[in-house]
C-alpha positions in Angstrom: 63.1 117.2 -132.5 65.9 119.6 -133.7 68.7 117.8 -135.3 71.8 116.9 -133.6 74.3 119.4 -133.6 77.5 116.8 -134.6 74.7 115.4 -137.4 74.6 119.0 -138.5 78.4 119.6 -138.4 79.3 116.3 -139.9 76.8 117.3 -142.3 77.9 120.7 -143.3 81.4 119.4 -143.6 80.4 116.4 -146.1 78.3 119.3 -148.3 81.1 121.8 -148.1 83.8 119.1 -149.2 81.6 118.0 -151.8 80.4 121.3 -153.1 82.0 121.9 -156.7 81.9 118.5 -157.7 78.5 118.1 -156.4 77.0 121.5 -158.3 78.7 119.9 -161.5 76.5 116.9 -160.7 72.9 118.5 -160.3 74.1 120.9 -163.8 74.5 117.2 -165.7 71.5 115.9 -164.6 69.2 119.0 -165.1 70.8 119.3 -168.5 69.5 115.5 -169.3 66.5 116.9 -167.7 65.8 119.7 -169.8 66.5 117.9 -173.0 63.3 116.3 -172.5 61.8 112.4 -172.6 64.2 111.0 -175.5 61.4 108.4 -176.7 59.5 111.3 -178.9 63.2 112.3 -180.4 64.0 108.8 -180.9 64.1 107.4 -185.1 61.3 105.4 -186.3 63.9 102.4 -187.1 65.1 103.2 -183.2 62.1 103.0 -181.6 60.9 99.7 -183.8 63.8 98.0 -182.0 62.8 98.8 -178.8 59.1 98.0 -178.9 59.8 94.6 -180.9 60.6 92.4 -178.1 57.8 93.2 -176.2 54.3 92.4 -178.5 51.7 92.2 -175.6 52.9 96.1 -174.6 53.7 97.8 -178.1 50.1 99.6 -178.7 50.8 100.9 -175.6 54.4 102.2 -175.7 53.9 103.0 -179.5 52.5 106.5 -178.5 55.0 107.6 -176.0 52.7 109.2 -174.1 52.8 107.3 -170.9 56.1 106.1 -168.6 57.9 103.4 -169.8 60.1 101.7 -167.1 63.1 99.9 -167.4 63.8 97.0 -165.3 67.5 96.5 -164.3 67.2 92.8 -162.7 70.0 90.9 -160.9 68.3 87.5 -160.9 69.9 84.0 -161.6 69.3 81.1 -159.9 72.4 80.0 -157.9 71.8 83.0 -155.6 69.3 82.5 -153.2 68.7 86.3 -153.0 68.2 86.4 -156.4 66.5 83.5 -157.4 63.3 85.6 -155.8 63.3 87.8 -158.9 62.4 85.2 -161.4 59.0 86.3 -161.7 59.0 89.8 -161.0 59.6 91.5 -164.2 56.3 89.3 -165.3 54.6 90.7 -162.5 55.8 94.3 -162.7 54.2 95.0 -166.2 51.0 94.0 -165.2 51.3 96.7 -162.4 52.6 99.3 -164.7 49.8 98.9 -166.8 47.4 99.1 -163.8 48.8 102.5 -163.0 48.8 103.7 -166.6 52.1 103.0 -167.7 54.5 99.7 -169.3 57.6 98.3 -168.6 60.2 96.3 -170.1 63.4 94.4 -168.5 66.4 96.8 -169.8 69.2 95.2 -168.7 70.7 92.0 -166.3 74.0 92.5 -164.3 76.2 90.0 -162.7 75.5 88.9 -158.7 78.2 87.0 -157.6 77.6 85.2 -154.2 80.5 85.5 -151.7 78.9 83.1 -149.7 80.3 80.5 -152.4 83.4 82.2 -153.2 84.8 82.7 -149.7 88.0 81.4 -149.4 88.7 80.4 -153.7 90.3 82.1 -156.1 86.4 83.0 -157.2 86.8 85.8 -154.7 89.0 88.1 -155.8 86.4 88.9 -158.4 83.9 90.0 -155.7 84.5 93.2 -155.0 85.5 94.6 -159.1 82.0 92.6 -159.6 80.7 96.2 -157.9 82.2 98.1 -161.2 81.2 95.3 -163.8 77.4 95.8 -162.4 77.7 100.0 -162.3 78.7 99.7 -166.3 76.1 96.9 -166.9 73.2 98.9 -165.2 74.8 102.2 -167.5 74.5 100.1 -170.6 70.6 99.2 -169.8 69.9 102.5 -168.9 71.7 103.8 -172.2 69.7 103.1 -174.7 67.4 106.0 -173.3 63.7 104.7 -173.6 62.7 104.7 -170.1 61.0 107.9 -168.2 61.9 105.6 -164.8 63.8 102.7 -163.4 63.3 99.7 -160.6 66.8 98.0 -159.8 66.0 94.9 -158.6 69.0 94.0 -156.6 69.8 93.0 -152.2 73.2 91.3 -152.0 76.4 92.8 -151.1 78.0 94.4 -154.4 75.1 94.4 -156.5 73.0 97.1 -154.5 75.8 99.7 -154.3 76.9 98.6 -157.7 73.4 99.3 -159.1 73.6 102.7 -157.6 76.8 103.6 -159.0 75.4 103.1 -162.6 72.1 104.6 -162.0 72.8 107.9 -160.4 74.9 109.1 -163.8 71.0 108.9 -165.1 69.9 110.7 -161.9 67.6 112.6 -163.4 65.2 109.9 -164.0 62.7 108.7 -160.8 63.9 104.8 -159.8 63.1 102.6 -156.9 65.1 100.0 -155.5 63.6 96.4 -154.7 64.3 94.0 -152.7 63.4 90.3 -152.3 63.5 89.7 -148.7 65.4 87.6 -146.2 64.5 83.3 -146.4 62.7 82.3 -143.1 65.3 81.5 -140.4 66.9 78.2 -140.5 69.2 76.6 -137.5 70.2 79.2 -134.6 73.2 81.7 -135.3 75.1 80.6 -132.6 74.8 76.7 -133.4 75.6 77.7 -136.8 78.9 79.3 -135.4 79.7 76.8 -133.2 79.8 74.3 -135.2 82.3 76.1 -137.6 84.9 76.6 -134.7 84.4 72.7 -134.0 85.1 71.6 -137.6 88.2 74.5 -137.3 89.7 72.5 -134.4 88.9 69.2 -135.8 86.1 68.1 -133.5 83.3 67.7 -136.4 83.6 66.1 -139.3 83.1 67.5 -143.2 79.0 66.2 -143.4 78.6 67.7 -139.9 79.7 70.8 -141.1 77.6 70.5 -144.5 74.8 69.6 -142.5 74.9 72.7 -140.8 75.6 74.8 -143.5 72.5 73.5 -145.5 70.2 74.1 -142.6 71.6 77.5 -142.0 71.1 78.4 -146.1 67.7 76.3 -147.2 65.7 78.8 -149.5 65.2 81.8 -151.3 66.2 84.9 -150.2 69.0 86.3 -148.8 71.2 84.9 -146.0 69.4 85.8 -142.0 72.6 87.0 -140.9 73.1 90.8 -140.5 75.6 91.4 -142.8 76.5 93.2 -146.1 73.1 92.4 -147.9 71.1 93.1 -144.9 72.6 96.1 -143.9 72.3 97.6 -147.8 68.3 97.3 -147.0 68.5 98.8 -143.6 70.8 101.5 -145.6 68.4 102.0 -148.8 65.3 102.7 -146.1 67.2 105.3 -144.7 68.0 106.7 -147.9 64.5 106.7 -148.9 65.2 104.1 -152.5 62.5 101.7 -150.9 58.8 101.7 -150.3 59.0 102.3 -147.1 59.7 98.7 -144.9 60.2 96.9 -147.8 63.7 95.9 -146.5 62.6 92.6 -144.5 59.4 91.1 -145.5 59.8 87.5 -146.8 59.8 85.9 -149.8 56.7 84.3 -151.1 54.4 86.6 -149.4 51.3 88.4 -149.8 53.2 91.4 -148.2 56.3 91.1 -150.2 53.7 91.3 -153.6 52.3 93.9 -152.7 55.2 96.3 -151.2 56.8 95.6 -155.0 53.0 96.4 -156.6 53.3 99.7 -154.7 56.9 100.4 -156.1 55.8 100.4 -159.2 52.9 102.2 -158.9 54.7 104.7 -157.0 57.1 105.0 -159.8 54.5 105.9 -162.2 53.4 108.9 -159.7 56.8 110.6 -159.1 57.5 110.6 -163.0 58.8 112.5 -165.9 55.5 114.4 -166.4 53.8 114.4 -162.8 53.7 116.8 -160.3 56.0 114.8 -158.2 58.7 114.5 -159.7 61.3 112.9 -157.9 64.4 112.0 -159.7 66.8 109.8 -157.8 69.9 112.4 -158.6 67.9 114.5 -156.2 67.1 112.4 -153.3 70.5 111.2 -152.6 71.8 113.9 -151.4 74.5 114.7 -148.5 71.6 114.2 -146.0 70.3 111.0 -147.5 73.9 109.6 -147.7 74.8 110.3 -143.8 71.3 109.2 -143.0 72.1 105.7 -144.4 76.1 106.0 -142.6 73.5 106.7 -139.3 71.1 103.6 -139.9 74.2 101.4 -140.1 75.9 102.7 -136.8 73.1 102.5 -135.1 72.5 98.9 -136.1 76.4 97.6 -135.5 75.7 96.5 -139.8 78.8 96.0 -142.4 82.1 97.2 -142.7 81.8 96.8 -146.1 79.7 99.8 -146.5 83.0 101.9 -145.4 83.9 101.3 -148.9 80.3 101.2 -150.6 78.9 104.1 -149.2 81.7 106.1 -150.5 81.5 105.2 -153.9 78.2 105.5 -154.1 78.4 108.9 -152.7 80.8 109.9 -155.3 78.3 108.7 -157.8 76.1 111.6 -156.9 79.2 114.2 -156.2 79.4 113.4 -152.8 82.6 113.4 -151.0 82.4 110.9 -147.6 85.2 109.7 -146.0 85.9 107.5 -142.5 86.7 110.5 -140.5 82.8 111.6 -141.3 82.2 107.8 -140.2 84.7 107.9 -136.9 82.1 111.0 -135.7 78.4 110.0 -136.2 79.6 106.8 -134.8 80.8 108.4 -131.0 77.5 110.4 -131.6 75.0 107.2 -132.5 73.8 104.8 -130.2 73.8 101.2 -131.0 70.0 99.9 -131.1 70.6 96.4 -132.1 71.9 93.2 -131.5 71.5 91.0 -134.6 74.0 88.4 -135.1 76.9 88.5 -135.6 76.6 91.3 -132.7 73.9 89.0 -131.0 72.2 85.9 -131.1 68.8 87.2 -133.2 69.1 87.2 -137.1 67.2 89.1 -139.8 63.9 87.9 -139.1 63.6 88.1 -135.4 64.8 91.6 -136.0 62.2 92.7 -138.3 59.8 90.7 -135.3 61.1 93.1 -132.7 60.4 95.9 -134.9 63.1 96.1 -137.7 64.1 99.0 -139.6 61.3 101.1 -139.4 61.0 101.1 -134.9 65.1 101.8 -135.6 64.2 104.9 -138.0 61.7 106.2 -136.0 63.9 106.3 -132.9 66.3 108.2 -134.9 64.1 110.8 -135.9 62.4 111.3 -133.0 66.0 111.8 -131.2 67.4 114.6 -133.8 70.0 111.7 -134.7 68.6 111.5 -138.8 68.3 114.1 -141.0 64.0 114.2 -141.5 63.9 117.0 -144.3 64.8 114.8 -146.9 63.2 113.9 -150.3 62.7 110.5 -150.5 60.4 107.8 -152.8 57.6 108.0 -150.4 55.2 111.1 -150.3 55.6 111.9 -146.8 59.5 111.9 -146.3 61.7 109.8 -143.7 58.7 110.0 -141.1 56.5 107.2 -143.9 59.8 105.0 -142.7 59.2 104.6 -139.3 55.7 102.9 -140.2 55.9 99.3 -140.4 53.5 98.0 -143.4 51.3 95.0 -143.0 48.3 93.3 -144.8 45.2 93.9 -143.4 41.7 92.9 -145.0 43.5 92.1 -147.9 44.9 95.3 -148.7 47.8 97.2 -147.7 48.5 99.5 -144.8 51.2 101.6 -142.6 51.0 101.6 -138.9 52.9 102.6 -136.1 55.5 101.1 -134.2 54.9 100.2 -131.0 56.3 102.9 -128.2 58.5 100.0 -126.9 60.4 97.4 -128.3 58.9 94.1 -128.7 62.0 92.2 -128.0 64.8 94.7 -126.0 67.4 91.9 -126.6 67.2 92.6 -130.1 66.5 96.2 -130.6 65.9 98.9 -128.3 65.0 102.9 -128.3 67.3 105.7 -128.6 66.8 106.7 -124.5 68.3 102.8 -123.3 70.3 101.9 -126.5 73.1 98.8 -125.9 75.7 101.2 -126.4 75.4 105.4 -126.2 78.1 105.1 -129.0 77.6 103.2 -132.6 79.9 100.4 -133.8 83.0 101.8 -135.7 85.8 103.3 -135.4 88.7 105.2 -137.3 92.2 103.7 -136.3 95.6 105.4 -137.3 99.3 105.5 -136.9 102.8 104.6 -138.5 100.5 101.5 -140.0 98.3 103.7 -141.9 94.6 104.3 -141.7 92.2 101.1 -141.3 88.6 100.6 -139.8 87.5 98.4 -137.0 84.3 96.9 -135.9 83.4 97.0 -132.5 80.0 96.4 -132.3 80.1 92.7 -131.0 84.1 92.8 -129.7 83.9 92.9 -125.6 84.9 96.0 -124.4 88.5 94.9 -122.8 89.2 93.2 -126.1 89.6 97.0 -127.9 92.8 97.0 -127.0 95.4 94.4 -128.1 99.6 94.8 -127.7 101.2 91.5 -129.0 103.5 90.2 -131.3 103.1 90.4 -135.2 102.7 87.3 -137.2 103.1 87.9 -140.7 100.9 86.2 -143.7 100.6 86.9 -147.1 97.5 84.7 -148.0 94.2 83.1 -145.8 95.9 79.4 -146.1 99.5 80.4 -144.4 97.3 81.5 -141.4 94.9 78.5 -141.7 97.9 76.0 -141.5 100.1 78.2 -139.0 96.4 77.4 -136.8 96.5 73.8 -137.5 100.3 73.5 -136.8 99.3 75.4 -133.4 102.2 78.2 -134.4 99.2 80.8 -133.0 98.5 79.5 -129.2 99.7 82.6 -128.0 99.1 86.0 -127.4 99.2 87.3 -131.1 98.2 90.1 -133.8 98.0 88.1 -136.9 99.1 90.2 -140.4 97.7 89.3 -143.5 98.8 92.0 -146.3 99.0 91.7 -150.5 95.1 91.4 -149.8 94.2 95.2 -150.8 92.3 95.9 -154.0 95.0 96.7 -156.4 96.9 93.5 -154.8 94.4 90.6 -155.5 90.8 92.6 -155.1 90.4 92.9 -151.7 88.9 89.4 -150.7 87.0 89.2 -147.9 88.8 87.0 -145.3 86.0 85.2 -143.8 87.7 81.9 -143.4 90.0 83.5 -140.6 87.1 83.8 -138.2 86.9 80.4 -137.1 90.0 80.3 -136.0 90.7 83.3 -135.1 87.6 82.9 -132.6 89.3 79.4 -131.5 92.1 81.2 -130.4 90.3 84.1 -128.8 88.2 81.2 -127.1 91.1 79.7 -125.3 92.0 83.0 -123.7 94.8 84.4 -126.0 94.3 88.1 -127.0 94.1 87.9 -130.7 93.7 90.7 -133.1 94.1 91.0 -136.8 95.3 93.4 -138.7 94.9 93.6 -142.5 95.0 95.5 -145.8 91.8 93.4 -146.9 88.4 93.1 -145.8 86.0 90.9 -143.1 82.8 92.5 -144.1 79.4 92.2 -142.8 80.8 89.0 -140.6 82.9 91.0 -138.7 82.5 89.5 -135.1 84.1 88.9 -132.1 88.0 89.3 -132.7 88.6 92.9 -133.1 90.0 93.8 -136.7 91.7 96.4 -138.5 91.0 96.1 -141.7 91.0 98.0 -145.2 94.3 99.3 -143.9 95.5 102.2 -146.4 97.8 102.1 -147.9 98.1 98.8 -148.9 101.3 96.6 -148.8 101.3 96.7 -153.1 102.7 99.7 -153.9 104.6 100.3 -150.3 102.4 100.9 -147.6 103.8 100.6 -143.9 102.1 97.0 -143.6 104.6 95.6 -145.9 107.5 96.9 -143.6 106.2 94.5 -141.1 108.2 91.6 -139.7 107.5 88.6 -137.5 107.6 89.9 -133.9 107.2 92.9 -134.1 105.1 94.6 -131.8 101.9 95.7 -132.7 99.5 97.4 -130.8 95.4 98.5 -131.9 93.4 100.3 -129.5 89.8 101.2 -130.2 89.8 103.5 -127.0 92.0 105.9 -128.6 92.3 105.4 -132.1 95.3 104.1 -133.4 97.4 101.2 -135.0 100.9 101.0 -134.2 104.0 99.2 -134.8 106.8 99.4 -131.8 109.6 99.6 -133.9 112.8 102.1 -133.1 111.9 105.0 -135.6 115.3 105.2 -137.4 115.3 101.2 -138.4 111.1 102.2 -139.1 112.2 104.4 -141.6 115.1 102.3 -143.6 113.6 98.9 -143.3 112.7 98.0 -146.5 109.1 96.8 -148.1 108.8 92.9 -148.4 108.4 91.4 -151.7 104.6 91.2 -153.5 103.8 87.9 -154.3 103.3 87.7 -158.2 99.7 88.6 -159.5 97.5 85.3 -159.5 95.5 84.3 -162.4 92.8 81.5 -163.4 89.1 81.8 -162.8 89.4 84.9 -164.7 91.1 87.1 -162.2 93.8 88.2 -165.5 90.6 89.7 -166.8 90.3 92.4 -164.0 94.2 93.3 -164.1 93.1 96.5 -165.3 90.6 97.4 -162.4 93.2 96.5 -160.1 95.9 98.8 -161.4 93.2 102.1 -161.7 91.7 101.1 -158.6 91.7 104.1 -156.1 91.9 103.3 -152.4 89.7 101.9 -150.1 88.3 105.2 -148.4 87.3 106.8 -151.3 85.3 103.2 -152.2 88.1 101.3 -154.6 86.6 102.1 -157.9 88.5 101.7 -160.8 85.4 103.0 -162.9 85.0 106.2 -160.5 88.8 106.7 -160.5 89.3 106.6 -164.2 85.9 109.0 -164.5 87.4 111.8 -162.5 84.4 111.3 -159.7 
């Protein structure tokens, strides 16, 4: 199927944006190329330091004449993701060995869970967490011994962060690996409505534990759709993974196996084969709207609208939410998996999961298929779903139909012709909106302004019953050079309450909602932010505030001359404790939220 003609113009703009800063990307890399494996050109003293942790491999790294890969892991044990990786790096040198090669764990980096976080000071750190893991994965990748890398890493900063250190080594062939989803606990939507109860006082603090606990009960990552999920669904299309190793569980004979094959993958497309694939090469501009495509198409997180830019300019890539604002009125939405439906993670990969998704796409013309990617045969090896069959491992195809059309559908009877997000803009700025699971006469909301500065003024305005109205609730000084850029997760409860007893609600905000972005349409990541004097800060209780997805835009009704002389509300002072002095300095380089708010990219020029 010939590609899509938007695709391709979306495309070509993306590539001729990107174009000198790209080139100046593929020259570094083939410079690190040229100058050869650096393990022969290493001193003696050098390499003994390398090879002395590792006695049961040393004979067979001494001669330097097979791949050595370095494992960047993202395991601890208070992550459920992550706790999965415990045993992997065990694992994965006995499976480099089989295929001929060794490996050695180069480096940890921080995984911070904002599942724990959400709502505490802890927060704040979350999305600079991204940076701290790009510079730990460059520091395990620096010492220059490997001829490959796995990243093992699925939750919401640590994938993209784990890409934004590894692609300044982009000439070197990596995989990414996953750990898998934990086996679905209590329903999405008892899980929800509980929440709203305990947010109106009508369940107690053990109900709501209870419910939490039965929701998050093992290892892996969380069932919902959100940021983690959507990073797999993103890396398939990108071609990081073996292909449909986004969803399979934990535990599982399918789950060894897809990261066996990694790894012996790895040691096929390496520095010396003749399929070399470096990673610098296969995210490319194609690679990187592919994955913007797979997360339209499956109504995933808003978070990526500031991930998948910075890891873009990783690789010399220029994408911005304009790029975004047209795939997405081009892409049809093929799932509902909560919080835009019922289903979670698991029923999803049931129905047919990533790979029945990818394969739509690409028989449609709506993904790029001439891409290079970790598998052999290209994008087409991910729209095969892989299973266990007499014990060994195999690719099959999809079924022609969906198993389960309330979860995921084909591209000819999609839930929506059009994907979830849109661009909105105006005197307020430029912000994004979700609109994959908000009703369609919700995308429009004209109310009064109610202005907040933090997530508890709004949480006690609720309990005081100041918001039983018709309202857009404000919440600025949350933007990244403000506090971070927490995500404002403990607003959905009762936001939802209020949208629940009839009132047309919106929220409009400088921060973030991420991958829980649900019901109550939200413009969020609004740039500028209030710190530093964008329009949001200009804001004042009543105002009138109107944000329509139909057509775009975010707007204050205020007479223009009084617009333009009102002056900026005071910033609250910075907050410190639970470390957030540490990261004053990635808050005052940080660049803004379109262009992915990095400090680390800023400061590098990218």
């Amino acid at each position: 199927m010939k590609l899509h003609p938007e695709i391709a113009a979306v495309t070509d703009r993306i590539i001729e944006r990107s174009r000198t800063k790209r080139q100046a990307y593929l020259e570094l890399i083939q410079r690190e190329r040229e100058s050869g494996a650096d393990r022969p050109k290493l001193g003696c003293a050098n390499l003994a330091h390398a090879y002395a942790g590792t006695d049961e491999q040393r004979d067979l790294m001494t001669p330097a004449n097979r791949m050595n890969i370095g494992i960047v892991t993202s395991y601890n044990d208070m992550l459920s993701a992550h706790a999965v990786y415990y045993r992997y790096p065990e694992q994965m040198k006995i499976w480099a060995i089989e295929a001929g090669a060794t490996a050695q764990v180069a480096g940890g980096v921080p995984a911070m869970c904002d599942g724990v976080t959400q709502g505490y000071a802890g927060m704040e750190l979350s999305l600079f967490s991204r940076d701290t893991i790009a510079l730990s994965t460059g520091i395990a990748l620096s010492h220059r011994t490997f001829e490959g890398a796995a990243l093992l890493g699925i939750c919401d900063k640590i994938v993209p962060g784990l890409l934004m250190g590894a692609l300044p080594f982009g000439h070197l062939p990596m995989v990414m690996i996953p750990g898998g989803p934990m086996r679905t606990g209590i329903p999405n939507k008892e899980k929800a409505a509980v929440r709203e109860a305990y947010a109106e006082g009508k369940a107690s603090r053990e109900e709501l534990l209870a419910s939490e606990i039965a929701a998050y009960h093992s290892k892996g990552t969380c069932t919902f759709y959100g940021t983690a999920n959507s990073n797999q669904m993103m890396m398939e299309a990108m071609g990081l993974h073996v292909p449909g190793a986004a969803f399979a569980n934990p535990a599982t004979k399918l789950r060894q196996e897809l990261t066996r094959a990694a790894v012996h993958r790895l040691t096929e497309i390496g520095w010396n084969g003749e399929d070399y694939r470096p990673i610098g090469h296969i995210v490319d501009e194609r690679a990187i709207v592919n994955a913007a495509i797979a997360l339209l198409a499956t109504g995933g997180s808003t978070n990526h609208l500031i991930h998948l830019p910075a890891i873009a300019r990783s690789a010399g890539i220029a994408i911005d939410w304009e790029d975004f604002d047209r795939l997405s009125r081009t892409i049809p939405l093929l799932t509902r998996v909560y919080p835009n439906g019922s289903a979670d993670v698991n029923a999803f990969e049931d129905a047919g999961g990533p790979p029945f998704v990818i394969r739509e796409l690409l028989k449609e013309g709506l993904m790029h298929d001439d891409v290079l990617t970790f598998a052999s045969e290209g994008m087409v090896a991910y729209g095969r779903k892989p299973q266990i069959k007499n014990d060994k491992l195999v690719w099959q195809d999809c079924p022609a139909e969906s198993v389960d059309d309330s979860i995921v559908r084909t591209a000819a009877a999609p839930f929506s012709p059009e994907g979830g997000f849109r661009i909105l803009k105006g005197n307020l700025g430029r912000a994004c909106i979700k609109v994959s699971a908000v009703e369609r006469d919700r995308w429009t909301i004209e109310a009064p302004a109610r202005v907040f500065s933090t997530q508890q003024e709004v949480q006690d305005a609720f309990k005081a019953g100041e918001l039983d109205r018709d309202v857009v609730v404000v919440v600025r000084f949350q933007g990244p050079r403000a506090n971070g850029m927490p995500e404002l997760h403990k607003l959905t409860p009762p936001l939802g309450v209020l949208q629940n007893r009839g009132f047309r609600v919106a929220l409009v905000t400088d921060g973030r909602m991420s991958g829980a972005s649900g019901k109550v349409p939200a413009a969020i990541h609004l740039s500028p932010e209030a710190l530093g004097g964008g329009p949001i800060g200009k804001l004042r209780d009543g105002d009138i505030v109107r944000l329509c997805a139909e057509r775009g835009e975010l707007q204050a009704f205020v007479d223009p001359a009084e617009w333009e002389t009102r002056e900026q509300c005071e910033a609250p002072p910075p907050a410190i404790g639970t470390g957030r002095e540490l990261f004053a300095m990635l808050r005052t380089h940080c660049d803004e939220a379109e262009r992915g708010a990095s400090a680390m990219l800023s400061q590098a020029g990218l």
